[in-house]
Every structure is written in C-alpha cells, then in structure tokens.
C-alpha positions in Angstrom: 10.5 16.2 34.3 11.1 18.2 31.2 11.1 16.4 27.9 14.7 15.3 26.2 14.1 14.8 23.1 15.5 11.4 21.4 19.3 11.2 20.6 18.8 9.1 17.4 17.7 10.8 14.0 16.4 8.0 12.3 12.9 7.4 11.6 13.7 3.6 11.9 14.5 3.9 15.2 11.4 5.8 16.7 8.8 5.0 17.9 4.9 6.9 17.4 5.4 9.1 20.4 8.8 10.5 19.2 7.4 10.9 15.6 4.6 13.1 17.2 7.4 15.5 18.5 9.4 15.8 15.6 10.1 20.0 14.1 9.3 20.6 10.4 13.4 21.1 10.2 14.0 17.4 11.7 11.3 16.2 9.7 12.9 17.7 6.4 16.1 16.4 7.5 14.8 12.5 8.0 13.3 13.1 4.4 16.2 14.1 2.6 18.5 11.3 4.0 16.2 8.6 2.9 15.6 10.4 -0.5 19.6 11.0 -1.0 21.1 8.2 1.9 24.3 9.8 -0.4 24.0 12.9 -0.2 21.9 15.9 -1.7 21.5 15.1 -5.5 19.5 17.5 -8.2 16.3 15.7 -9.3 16.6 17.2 -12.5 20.4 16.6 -13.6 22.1 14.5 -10.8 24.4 16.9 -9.7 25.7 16.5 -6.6 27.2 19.9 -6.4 24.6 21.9 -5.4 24.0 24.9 -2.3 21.3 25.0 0.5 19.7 28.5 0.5 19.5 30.5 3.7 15.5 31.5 4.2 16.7 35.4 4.4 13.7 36.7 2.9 10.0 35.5 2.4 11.3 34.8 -1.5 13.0 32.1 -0.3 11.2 29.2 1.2 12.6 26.7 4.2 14.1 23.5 2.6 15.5 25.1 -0.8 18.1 23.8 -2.3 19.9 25.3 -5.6 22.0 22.9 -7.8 25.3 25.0 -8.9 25.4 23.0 -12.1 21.6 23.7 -14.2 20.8 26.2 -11.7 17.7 25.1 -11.1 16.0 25.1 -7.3 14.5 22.2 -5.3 13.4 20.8 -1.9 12.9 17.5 -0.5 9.5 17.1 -2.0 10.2 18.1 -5.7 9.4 14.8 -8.2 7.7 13.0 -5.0 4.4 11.9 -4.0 4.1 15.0 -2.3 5.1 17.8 -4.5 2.8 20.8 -4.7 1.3 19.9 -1.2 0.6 22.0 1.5 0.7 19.5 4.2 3.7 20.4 6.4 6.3 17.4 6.2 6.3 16.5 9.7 2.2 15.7 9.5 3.5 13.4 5.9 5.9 11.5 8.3 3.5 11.0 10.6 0.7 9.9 8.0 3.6 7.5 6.9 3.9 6.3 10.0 0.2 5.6 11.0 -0.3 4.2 8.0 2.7 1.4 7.9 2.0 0.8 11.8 -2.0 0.0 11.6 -2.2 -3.2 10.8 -6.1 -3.1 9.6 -5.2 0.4 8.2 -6.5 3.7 9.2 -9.5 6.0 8.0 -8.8 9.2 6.6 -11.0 10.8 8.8 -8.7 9.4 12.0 -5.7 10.7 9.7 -7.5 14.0 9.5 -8.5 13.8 13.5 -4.9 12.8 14.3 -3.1 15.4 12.0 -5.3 18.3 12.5 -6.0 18.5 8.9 -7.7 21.0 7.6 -10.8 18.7 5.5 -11.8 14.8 5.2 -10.6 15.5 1.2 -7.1 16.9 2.4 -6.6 13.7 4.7 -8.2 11.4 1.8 -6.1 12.9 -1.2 -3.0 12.0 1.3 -3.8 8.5 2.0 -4.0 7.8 -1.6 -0.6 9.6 -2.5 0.8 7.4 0.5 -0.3 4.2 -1.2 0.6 4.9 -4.7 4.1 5.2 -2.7 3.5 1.8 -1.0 3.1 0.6 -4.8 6.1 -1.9 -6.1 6.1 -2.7 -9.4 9.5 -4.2 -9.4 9.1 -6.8 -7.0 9.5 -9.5 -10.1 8.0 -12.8 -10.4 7.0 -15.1 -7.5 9.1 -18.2 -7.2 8.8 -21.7 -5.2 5.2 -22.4 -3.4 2.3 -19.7 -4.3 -1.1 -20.1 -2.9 -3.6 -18.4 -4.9 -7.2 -18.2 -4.1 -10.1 -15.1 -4.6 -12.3 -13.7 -2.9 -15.1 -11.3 -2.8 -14.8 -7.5 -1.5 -18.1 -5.8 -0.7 -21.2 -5.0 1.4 -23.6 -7.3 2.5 -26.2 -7.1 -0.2 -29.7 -5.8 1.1 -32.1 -8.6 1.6 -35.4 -7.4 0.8 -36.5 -5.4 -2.4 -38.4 -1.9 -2.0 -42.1 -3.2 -1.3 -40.0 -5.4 1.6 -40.3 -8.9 -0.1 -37.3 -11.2 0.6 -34.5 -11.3 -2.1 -32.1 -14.3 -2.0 -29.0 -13.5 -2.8 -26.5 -14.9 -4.7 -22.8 -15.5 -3.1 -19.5 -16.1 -4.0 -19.2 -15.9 -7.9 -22.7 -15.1 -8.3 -22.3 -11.9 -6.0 -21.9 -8.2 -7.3 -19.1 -7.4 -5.2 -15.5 -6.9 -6.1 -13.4 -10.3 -7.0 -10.1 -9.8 -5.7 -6.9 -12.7 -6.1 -4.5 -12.9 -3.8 -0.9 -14.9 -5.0 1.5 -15.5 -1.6 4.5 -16.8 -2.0 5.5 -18.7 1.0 7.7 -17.1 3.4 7.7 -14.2 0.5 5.8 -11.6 -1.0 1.8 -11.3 -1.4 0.3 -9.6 -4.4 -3.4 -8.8 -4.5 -5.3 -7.8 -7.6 -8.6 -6.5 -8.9 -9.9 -8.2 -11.2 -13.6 -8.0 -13.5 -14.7 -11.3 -13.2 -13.3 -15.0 -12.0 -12.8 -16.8 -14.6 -9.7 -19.1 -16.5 -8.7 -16.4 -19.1 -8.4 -13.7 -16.2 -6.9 -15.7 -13.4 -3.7 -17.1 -15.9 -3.2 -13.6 -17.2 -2.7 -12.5 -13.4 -0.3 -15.8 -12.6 1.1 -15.1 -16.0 2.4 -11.7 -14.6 2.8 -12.9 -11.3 4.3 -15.8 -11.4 7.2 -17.6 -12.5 6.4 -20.9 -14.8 9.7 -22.9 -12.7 6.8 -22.1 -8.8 4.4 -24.7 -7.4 0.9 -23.4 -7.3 -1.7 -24.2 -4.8 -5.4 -23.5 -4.9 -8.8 -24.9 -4.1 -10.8 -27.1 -5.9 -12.3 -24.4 -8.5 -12.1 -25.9 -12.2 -10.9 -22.6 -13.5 -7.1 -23.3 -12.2 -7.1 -26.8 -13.3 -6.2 -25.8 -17.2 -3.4 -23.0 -15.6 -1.7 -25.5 -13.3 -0.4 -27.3 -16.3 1.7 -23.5 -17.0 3.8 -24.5 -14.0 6.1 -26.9 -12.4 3.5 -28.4 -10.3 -0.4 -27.8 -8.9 -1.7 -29.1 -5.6 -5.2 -28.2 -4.4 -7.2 -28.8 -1.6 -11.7 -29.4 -1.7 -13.1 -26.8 0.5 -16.6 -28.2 -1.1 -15.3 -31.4 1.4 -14.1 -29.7 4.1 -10.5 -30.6 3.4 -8.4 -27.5 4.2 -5.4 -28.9 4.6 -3.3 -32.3 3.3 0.2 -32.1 4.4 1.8 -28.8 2.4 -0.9 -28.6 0.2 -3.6 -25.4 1.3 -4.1 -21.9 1.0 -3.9 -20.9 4.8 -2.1 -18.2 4.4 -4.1 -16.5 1.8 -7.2 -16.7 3.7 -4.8 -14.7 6.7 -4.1 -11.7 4.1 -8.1 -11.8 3.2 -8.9 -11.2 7.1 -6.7 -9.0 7.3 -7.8 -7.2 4.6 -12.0 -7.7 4.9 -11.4 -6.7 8.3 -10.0 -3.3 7.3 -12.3 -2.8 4.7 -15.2 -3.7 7.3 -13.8 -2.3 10.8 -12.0 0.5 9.8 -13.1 2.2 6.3 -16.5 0.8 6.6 -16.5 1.2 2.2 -14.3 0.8 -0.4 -15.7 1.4 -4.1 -14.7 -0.8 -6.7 -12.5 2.1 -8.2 -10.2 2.4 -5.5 -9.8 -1.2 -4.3 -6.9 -1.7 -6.0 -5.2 0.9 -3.9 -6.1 -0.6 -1.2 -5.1 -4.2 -1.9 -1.4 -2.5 -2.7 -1.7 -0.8 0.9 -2.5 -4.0 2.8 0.2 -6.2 0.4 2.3 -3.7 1.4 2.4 -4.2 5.3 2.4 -7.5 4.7 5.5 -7.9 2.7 7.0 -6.1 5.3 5.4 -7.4 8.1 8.7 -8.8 9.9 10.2 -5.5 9.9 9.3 -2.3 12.9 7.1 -0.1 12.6 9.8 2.5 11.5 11.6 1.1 9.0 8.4 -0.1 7.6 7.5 3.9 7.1 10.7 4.0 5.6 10.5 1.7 3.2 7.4 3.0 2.3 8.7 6.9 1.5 11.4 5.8 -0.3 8.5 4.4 -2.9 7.4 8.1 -2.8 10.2 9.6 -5.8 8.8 9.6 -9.4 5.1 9.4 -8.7 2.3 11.8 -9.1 -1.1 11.5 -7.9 -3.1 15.1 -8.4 -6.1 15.3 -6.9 -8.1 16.1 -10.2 -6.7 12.5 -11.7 -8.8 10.5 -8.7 -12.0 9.6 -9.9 -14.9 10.1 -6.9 -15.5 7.6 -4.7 
C-alpha cells in the first residue's frame, strides 16, 4: 500500500514515525509557525512586512526571507539555538523530538546513529544546543508544598588503590561526586541544581532563588535545613536515619522519583556526565518532567520555542 502522508501539519499532533518522514520544506514550515504562530516577523526590527525569496539561483538559499522595511535577510534559524548550523532542519526536529520523548534521555552517539550525523561531536554539540533551549529561566518562584532534598551524581568510586589494597570509601556528603538539589513543587514544577558543596549557606541561597518565603518546605532530617525552614511559612521533615519515609503529607517521595529518573539516565543511557556539564543535564531531565503530562509532540514543541535568543557555539563548551 503506498504511503499517504499525514493530513495534519502540526508537530503536536505526530507521532515519531511521521516525524521521520517529514521534507526539509515541511520541516521549515513547522519551524516557522512555532517561531511566528502570527505570522513571519523580522528578528531584527519586528516588521511584519517582509517577502519570501524564490531559490532562483545558488545565491539564494531555501528558507530566505527579506524584511521590506531594514532590508535585511533571514530564515527560520537566524537568532536561534541553531543558527550557523549545518544540520538540515528536519534532523533538528527530529533531535527535538527524541529528546522530549526519552524519558531517561538519549546518548549522542544514538542521536548521531539515528540521524546519520556526520561525527559523535556534531550529535554532542546538538544535544547541548537542545538543552540550553529546554532552559526556563522564567518559570518564577515555587509556591505551596516543595520537597527539597540532594543527592549525589557520579561513578562508583574504585575500591582498591594501585598496589590493590582495599580503600573504604566515603558516601553521601563525604563522596567526590557531584551534589545536586532537587526543589519539586507538588503537582508543579521541579528545579534541579548543581551545587559545590551541601551545606546551609549554599542550600538557602538555592531556596532563596527558588522559592517563595509564603511555600511549605519539606526535607529530611539533615541539620543544614533546620536554620532555612524558619525563611518560610512552614517546615515538615521526615528521619530517613529511622526509617520514617513518610508521616501523613510530610516526605520527599517525589523527589527521590526525579533522582531515579535522573541517575538512571546518567547510569543506563550516557554512562558519564562530568561535573561541567551536569547542570545541563539536570535542566534536560527538569524539563521533561515539568512537562511530563503533556504528548510527546507538544513536549518538542514547547521545547523549540525555548530555542529563540540563545547561543551555544561550539568553541564556548568546555571539554568533557
């Protein structure tokens, strides 16, 4: 039976196997009516009067578009994420798409399988871009019940020096990996940060940020939050040290979900994160779970229209 392709144009509405067969012109298309849902604007002065250019000759490239008030030229991808990239725009929406639809995440080298991607660095440099995207810094504070607890992102340490003697490691704040806080609000958002080291000073400056002084934190039994709670309307907490994980409304269920979620990407699918990139990932994974009631499409929507006004050259990422 040959192949009709889908009716609907919107990238909300399709599912993986239609976002496989999309052209580079339907791709463009989906692009430029989530950048402009009202119609083509010029990035540079807001003019709305502008003229699409007819590829007639190699001087003129697919996709431009000329505003007829500064004169200036631009396509879909001009003041984006993806500007100056030669990654056609059908393999971005279906990087988009993978990436808002994997619930652990996906590796750069599956984007770079999947896509047909010319190197690992291509495929890496785009998964990065993607999450700065997924990046919201104007989400505001977190209001009512927020859980906040931390853990600890890394490998297992090794456990025997270089002459093969035993070496007993230290856990939990007396580990070298990476301490990361997590701050859910219930039924709400999830933010997830990076920080140095666990400690009073650095936990209230994140629930400073984070949080709004009139929200009802809960958290373990950790002495560090006992001089924060008094910042906010109330402070509950449970004593893992006692086994008590739950009283009632009080625990922090629900950040421990977001840190499997997340350890198990970081484990299962990337295998390592470094320290210097961590807190990309954290965005990624807050990200899908902010959004975790809506499809898999309008997830990857949500996500490109985070792409305008961001830059991420490749010469700016420090190695891994």
């Amino acid at each position: 039976m040959k192949y009709k392709p889908p009716k609907f144009k919107r990238l909300e509405d399709m599912a993986a196997i239609d976002v496989g067969r999309l052209t580079e012109e339907q791709a463009r298309t989906i692009l430029e009516k989530i950048r402009w849902p009202k119609g083509l604007t010029c990035p540079s002065c807001g003019g709305k009067d502008v003229t699409r250019l007819q590829p007639i000759s190699e001087k003129v490239r697919d996709g431009v578009i000329q505003c007829n008030g500064c004169r200036g030229q631009f396509t879909v991808t001009v003041g984006t994420v993806m500007e100056g990239s030669h990654i056609t725009l059908r393999q971005w929406i279906q990087a988009f798409y993978a990436m808002c639809s994997s619930k652990k995440g996906i590796s750069a080298l599956q984007l770079q399988r999947n896509l047909g991607l010319g190197s690992y660095h291509s495929a890496w440099h785009l998964a990065h871009r993607i999450r700065l995207a997924m990046k919201d810094s104007t989400n505001g504070l977190l209001h009512g019940d927020v859980e906040v607890d931390e853990t600890y992102i890394g490998g297992k340490p090794s456990r025997t020096d270089k002459d093969g003697n035993p070496i007993k490691n230290k856990r939990g704040r007396g580990t070298k990996k990476a301490p990361v806080v997590a701050l859910i609000e219930r039924d709400g958002q999830a933010r997830a940060e990076v920080i140095s080291h666990v400690n009073s000073e650095n936990l209230k400056t994140v629930l400073q940020e984070n949080v709004s002084p009139d929200a009802t934190i809960f958290t373990d039994e950790a002495k560090d939050y006992l001089p924060i709670g008094k910042d906010f309307k109330g402070h509950e907490s449970v004593n893992h040290s006692k086994e008590e994980f739950a009283r009632g409304r009080v625990h922090v269920n629900t950040d421990e979900s977001f840190f499997s979620l997340l350890k198990r990407g970081v484990h299962g699918v990337f295998h390592h994160v470094s320290k210097k990139h961590l807190p990309q990932y954290c965005d990624e994974f807050s990200f899908r779970w902010n959004n975790r009631k809506s499809s898999d499409g309008k997830r990857a929507v949500t996500a490109i229209r985070g792409i305008v006004g961001k830059s991420l050259p490749y010469s700016t990422l420090p190695s891994a």
